[in-house]
N, C-alpha and C positions, 0 to 999 in steps of 0.2 A: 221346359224352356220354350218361350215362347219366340217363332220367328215372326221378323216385321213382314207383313204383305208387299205386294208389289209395288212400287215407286207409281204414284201416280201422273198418267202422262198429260202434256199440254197440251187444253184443247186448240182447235185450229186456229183461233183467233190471236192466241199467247202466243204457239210456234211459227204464225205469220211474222206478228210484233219482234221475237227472237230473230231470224231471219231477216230482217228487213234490216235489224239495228245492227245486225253481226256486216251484212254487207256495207251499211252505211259507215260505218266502220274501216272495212278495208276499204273503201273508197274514199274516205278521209286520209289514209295511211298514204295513197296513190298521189293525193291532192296535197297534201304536206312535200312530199319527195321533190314535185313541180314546185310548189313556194321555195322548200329551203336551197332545193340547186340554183333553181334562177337569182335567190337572193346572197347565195354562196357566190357565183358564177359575176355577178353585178356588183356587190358589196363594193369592193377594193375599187373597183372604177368610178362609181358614181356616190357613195356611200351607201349602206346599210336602208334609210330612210328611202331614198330613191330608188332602190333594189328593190326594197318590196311595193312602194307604186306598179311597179310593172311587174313583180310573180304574182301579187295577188288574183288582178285580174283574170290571168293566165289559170291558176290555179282553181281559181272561183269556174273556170270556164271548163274546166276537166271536170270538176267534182259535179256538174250541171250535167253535162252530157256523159256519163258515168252510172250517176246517180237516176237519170232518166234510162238509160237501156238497162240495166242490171236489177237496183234496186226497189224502186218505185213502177218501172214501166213508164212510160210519156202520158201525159195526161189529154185533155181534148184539146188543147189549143196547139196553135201552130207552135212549130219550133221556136221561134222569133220572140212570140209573145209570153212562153213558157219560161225563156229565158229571161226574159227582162221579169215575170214574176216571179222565179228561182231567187236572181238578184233581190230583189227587192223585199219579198218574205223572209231572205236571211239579213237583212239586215243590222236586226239584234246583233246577232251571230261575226258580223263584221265588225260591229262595233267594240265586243268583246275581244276578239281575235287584234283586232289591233289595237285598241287600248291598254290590251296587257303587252302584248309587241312592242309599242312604243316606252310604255314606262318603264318596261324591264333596258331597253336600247338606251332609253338619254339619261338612267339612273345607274345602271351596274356598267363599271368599264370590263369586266371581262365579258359580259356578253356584248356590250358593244362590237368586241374584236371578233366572237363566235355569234355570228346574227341567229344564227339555226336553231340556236337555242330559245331564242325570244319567240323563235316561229312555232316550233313545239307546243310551247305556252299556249302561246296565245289562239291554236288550234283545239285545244281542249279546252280553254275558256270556251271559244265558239262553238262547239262538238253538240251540248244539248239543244243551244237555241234553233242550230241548223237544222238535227232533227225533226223536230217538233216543227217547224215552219214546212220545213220540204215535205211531209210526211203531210201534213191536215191543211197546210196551205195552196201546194203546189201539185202537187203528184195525188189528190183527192182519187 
């Protein structure tokens, strides 16, 4: 009987890559908690739609300064300008994120009443674009 050899291990560029995404990850997980509370927290007051005007930002602003100490490390620009590039390379990623936000919100009346849910969504819509932008865009 023949035994399979050893598992072969990932070289450092893969286990970087692994790592990198496994954090981006939890810090997505961090960055959703700030969307859906503020937009749980706001919903009832201002509506749903308005709620997330103001977690998004918020949230986008954790997952920036998060995703620059832990995951990425800060890159060479000042803070300031790292941010506004952060923003602006995810883009895509917003536009995802809240395109599905939105259409799942003004189309299904149960998540209309459970916004969190739309935020989910539309978090993992955005999850690859952000990636891929923060990773070869921003944090180079």
């Amino acid at each position: 009987m023949l035994r399979p050899g050893p598992e072969p291990t990932p070289s450092g560029a893969s286990r970087r890559l692994r790592d990198e995404m496994l954090r981006f990850g939890l810090v997505g997980v961090v960055g959703f908690v700030v969307n859906a509370g503020l937009v749980e927290a706001f919903a009832a007051f201002i509506g749903p739609a308005w709620a997330q005007a103001i977690a998004f930002p918020a949230a986008v602003t954790t997952t920036w300064w998060l995703n620059r100490r832990y995951t990425f490390a800060a890159s060479r620009y000042h803070w300031r300008h790292e941010w506004l590039r952060y923003a602006g390379a995810n883009m895509l990623g917003w536009i995802a994120n809240n395109g599905v936000y939105f259409l799942l919100i003004l189309n299904v009346a149960f998540i209309w009443r459970h916004a969190s849910i739309a935020v989910a969504a539309g978090s993992l819509a955005g999850m690859a674009f952000n990636f891929a932008a923060s990773k070869w865009l921003v944090f180079r």
